[in-house]
C-alpha positions in Angstrom: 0.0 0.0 0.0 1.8 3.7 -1.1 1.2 5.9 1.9 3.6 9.1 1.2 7.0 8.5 3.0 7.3 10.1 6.2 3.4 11.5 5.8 2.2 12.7 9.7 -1.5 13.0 7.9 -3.8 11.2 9.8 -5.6 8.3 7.4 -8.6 5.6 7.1 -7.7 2.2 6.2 -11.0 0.8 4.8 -11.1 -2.9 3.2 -12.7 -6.1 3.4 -12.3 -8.7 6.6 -9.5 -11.0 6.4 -7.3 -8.7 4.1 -5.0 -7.9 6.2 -5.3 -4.3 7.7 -4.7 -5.4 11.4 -1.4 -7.1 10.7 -0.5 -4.6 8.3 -0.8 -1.4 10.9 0.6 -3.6 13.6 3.8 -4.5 11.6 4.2 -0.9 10.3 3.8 1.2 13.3 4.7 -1.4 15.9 4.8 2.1 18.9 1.1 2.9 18.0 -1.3 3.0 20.6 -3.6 -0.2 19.8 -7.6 -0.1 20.5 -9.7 -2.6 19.0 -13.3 -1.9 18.9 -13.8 -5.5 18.1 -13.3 -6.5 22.3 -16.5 -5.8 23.5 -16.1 -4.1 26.8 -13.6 -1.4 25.2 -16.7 -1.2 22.5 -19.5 -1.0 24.7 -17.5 2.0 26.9 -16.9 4.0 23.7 -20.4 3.4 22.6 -21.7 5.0 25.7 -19.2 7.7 25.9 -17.2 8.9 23.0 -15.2 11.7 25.0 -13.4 8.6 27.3 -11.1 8.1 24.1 -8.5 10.9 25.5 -8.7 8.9 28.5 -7.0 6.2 27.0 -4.3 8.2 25.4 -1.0 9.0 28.1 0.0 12.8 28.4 2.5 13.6 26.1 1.9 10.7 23.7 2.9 11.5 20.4 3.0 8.2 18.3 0.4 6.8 15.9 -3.3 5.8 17.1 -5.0 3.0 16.0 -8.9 2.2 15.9 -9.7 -1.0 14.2 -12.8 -1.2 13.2 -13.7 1.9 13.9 -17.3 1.7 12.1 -18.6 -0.3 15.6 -18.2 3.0 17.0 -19.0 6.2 14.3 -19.3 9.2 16.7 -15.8 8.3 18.1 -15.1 10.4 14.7 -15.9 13.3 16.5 -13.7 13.3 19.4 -11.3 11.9 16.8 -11.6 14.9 15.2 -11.1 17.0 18.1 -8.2 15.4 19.2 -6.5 16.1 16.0 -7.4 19.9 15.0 -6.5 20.4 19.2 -4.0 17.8 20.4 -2.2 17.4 16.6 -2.5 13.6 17.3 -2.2 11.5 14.4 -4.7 8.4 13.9 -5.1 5.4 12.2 -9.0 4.2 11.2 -9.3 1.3 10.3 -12.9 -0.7 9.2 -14.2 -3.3 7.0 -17.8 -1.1 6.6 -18.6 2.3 5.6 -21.9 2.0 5.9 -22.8 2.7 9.7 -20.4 5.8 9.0 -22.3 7.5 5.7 -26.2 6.4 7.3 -25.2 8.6 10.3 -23.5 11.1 8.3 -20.2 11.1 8.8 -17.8 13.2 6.9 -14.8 11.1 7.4 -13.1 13.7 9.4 -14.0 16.6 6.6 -11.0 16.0 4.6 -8.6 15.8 7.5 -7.4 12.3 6.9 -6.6 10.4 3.6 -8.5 7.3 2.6 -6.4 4.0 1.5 -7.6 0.6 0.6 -6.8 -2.9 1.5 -7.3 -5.8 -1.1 -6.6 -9.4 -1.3 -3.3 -10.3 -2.2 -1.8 -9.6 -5.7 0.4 -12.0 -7.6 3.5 -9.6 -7.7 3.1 -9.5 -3.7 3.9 -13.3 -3.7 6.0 -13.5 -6.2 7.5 -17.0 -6.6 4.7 -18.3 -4.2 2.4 -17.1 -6.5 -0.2 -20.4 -7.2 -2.8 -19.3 -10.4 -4.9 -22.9 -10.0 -4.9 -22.1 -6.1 -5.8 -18.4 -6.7 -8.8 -19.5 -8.8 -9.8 -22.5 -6.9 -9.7 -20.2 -3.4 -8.7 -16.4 -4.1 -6.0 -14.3 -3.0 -7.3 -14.3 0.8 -4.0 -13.9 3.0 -5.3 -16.5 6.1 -5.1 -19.0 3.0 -2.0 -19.3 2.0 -1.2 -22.3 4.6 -5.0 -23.1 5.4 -5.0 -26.7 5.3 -9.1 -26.5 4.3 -9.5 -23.6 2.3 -12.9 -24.7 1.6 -14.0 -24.5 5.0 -12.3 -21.0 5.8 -14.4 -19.4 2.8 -17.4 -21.2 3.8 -17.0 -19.5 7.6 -16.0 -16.6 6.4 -19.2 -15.7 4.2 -21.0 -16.6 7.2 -19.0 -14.5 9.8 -20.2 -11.5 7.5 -23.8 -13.0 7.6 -24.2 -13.0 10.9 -21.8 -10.2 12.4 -22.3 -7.6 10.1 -25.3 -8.0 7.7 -27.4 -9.4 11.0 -26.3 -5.9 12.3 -28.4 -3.8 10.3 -31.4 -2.1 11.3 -33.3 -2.8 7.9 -32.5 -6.4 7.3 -36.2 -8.0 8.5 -35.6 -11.2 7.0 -32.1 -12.9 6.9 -33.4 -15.8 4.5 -34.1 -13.7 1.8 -30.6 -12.1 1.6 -29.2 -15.6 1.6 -31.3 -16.1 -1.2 -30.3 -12.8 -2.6 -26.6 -13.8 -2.0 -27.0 -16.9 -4.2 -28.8 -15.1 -7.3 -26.1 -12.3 -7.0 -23.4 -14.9 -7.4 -25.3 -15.7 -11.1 -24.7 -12.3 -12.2 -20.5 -12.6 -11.3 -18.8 -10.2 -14.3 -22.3 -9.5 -15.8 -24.3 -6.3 -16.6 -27.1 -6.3 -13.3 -30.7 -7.0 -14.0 -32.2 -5.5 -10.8 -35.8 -6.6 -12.2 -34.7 -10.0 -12.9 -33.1 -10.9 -9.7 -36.1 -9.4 -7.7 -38.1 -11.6 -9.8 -35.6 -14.7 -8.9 -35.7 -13.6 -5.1 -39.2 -13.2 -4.8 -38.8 -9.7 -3.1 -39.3 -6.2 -4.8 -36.6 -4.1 -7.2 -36.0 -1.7 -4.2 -34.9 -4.4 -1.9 -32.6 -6.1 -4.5 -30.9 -2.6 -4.9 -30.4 -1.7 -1.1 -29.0 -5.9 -0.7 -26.5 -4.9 -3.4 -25.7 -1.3 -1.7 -25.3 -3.2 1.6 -22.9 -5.7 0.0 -21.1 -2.5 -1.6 -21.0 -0.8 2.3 -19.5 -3.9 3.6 -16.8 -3.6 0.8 -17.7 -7.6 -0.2 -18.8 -6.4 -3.7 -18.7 -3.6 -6.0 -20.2 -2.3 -9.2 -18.4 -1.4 -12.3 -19.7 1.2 -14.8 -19.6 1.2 -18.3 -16.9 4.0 -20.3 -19.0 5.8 -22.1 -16.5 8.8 -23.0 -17.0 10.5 -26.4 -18.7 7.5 -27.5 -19.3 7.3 -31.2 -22.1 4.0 -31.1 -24.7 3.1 -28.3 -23.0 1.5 -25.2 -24.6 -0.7 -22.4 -25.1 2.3 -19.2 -25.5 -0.5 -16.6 -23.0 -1.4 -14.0 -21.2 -5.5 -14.0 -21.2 -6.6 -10.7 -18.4 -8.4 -8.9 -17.7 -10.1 -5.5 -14.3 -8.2 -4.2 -12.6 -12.0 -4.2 -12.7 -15.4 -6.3 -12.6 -17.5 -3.3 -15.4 -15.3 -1.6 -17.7 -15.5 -5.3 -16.7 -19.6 -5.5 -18.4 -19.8 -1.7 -21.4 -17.7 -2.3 -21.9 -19.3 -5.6 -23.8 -22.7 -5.5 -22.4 -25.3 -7.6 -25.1 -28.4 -8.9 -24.7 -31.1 -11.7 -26.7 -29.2 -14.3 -24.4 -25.8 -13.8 -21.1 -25.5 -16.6 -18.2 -26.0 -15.1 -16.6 -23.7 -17.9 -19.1 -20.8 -17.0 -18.2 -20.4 -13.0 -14.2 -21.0 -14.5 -14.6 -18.2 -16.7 -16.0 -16.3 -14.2 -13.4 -16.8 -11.7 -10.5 -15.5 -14.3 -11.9 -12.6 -14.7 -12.6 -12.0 -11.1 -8.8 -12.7 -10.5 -8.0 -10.3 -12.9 -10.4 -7.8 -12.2 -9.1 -7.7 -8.2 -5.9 -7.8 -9.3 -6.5 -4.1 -11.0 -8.1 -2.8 -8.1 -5.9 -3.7 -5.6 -2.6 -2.6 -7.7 -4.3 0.2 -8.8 -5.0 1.6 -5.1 -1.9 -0.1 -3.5 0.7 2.3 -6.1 -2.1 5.4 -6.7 -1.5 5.5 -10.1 -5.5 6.7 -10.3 -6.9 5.2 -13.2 -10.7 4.9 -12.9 -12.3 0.9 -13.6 -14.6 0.7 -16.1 -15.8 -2.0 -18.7 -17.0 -1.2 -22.5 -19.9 -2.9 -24.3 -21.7 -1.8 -27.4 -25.7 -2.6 -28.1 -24.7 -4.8 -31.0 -22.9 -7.2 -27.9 -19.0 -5.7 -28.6 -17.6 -5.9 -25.4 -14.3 -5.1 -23.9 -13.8 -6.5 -20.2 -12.1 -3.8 -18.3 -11.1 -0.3 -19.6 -8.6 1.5 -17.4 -8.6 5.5 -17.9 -6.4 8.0 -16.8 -3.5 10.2 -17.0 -1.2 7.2 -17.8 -3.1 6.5 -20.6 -6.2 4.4 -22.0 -5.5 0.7 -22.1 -8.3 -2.1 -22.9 -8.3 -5.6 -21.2 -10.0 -8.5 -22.4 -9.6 -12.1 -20.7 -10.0 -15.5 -22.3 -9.6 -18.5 -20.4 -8.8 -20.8 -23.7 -5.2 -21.4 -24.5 -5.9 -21.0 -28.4 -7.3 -17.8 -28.9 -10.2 -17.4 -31.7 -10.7 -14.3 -34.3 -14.1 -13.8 -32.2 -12.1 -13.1 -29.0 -10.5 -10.3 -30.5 -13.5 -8.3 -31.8 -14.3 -6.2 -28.5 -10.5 -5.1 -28.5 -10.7 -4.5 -32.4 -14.0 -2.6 -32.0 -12.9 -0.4 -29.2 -9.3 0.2 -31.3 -11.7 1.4 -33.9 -13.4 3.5 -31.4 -10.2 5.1 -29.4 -7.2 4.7 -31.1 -4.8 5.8 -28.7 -5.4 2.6 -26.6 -3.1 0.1 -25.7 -5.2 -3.3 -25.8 -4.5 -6.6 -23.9 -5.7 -10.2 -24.5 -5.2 -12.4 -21.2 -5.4 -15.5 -22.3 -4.6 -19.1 -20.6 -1.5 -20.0 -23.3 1.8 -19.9 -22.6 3.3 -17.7 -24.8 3.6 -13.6 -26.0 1.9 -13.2 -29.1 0.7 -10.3 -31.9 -2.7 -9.6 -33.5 -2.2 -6.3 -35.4 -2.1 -3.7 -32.1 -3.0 -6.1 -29.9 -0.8 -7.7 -27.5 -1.5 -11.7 -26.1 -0.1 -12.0 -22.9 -1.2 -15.5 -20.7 -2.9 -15.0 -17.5 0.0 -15.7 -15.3 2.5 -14.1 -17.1 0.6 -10.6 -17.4 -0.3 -11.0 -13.4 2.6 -11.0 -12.0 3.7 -7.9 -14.3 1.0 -6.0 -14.0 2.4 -3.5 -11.7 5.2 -2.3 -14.3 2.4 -3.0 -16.9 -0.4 -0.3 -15.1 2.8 2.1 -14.4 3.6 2.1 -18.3 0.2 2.7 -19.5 -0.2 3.3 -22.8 3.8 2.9 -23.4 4.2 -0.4 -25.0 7.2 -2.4 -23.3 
């Protein structure tokens, strides 16, 4: 994660459970002043009185302060606050929800402290270590890298957030339904949302669907990803893809029966791995390129469009080693449509190849280059 070197700012440290914030702030600022809002009595004091925060702080203590999980508390923000325009302390926030902060409207400290973001782990983090059949099969999770029953981590996991956080919410009536919802969501993995047609598959209205996926988008388990419309010159899709924020995460949710394609939930789950990949190396360096996917009415279709300063590059993944002349007509069409992109095809062969503009790269290959890759931009290698 790029946090400025030497940077006194105070910052939040929002991302998913599991991804590693705690061990992250604990390793880097090992002097900090620890309070986890997790242990229930230190919880349950806050909760009843914000102002006992300075309290806990020694005179004259000038190191870092960390809150983890600091959305189990929001109007510790305040004193927070305080404390740092009067006191010039310096705090750490961490939380694995924004939405208890933004339905009590929170300003996140009014600009005061930066915002970072915690993913899964990329390939380029583990280098040599890095397994792609593993990272499909169970995701990028960092408690998995030497969990003996992956399987059964994922499978607690998606029902730790069940129960700890979504139970947690004033407007969740009926726990059944969002496991329902969880399910049908999992169909629409990479794919343009149909709020009407899941409702109709849930058996619950449109306007519950769409506050389930804005719940799953608080607790930073899912996101949406809009469609680049910029100076188009044809009629583009204007509806968000959806995605679960991990393979393993999307592989648990997912149900898996003898009539459903084994090839459908694989393709899928390369194009999740890809698509957190991007996210997470995109936030981790700030090299600020907005996320976007491209698809025409006629069905021309480019998987993720990165825009930005750096440049405009096109991404489309495959997971067949032998690619076809139709996998290349999203790239082709969008070529014809923005020039000035660089375009990609991640594909699951083994070797570099050329179509015209249009660079081949397999999967693996491309994954654990893509920092250097996103850095370049639009500057072929």
């Amino acid at each position: 994660m790029q946090i400025p070197p030497g940077s006194q700012r105070s910052f939040f440290l929002f991302g998913p459970r599991a991804t590693g914030k705690t061990h992250w702030v604990k390793s880097h600022f090992p002097k900090a002043l620890y309070l986890d809002l997790l242990q229930s009595e230190l919880q349950r004091e806050l909760l009843a009185r914000p102002e006992q925060l300075r309290k806990l702080i020694a005179p004259g203590f000038r190191d870092w302060i960390v809150i983890d999980e600091v959305q189990r508390v929001p109007k510790l923000l305040s004193e927070v606050h305080r404390l740092i325009e009067n006191d010039g302390l310096r705090f750490i926030l961490t939380g694995s929800s924004a939405r208890s902060l933004r339905k009590r409207g929170v300003n996140l400290l009014a600009g005061r402290a930066l915002t970072y973001s915690m993913h899964p782990l990329t390939a380029a983090e583990l280098g040599k270590d890095f397994d792609q059949a593993r990272a499909l099969a169970y995701g990028q999770l960092p408690a998995l890298l030497h969990e003996p029953k992956p399987q059964d981590y994922l499978r607690s996991y998606v029902n730790t957030y069940l129960q700890q956080e979504v139970v947690q919410e004033s407007t969740m009536r009926r726990l059944d339904a969002f496991t329902r919802f969880l399910e049908v969501a999992s169909f629409s993995q990479g794919q343009v949302l149909n709020l009407t047609e899941i409702a109709r598959e849930c058996s619950v209205h449109r306007k519950v669907v769409a506050n389930y996926f804005s719940i799953l988008e608080d607790l930073l388990v899912a996101a949406r990803l809009p469609p680049f419309s910029r100076r188009a010159k044809r009629q583009v899709i204007m509806h968000p893809k959806f995605y679960f924020f991990d393979v393993g995460v999307y592989r648990s949710v997912r149900p898996q029966g003898i009539l459903d394609s084994p090839q459908e939930q694989e393709g899928a789950a390369l194009e999740t791995l890809v698509w957190q990949e991007l996210r997470a190396i995109n936030d981790a360096l700030g090299l600020g390129y907005s996320l976007y996917y491209w698809r025409t009415r006629t069905g021309q279709e480019v998987d993720f469009v990165l825009y930005g300063t750096r440049g405009l590059l096109a991404i489309e993944v495959k997971r067949r080693s032998h690619v076809r002349r139709s996998d290349l007509r999203g790239l082709q069409a969008f070529g014809r449509e923005y020039p000035q992109a660089r375009r990609l095809l991640l594909y699951g062969g083994d070797r570099r190849l050329y179509e015209g503009e249009i660079s081949l790269v397999p999967v693996g290959e491309a994954l654990l280059s893509l920092p250097d890759l996103l850095r370049r931009g639009c500057q072929e290698p």
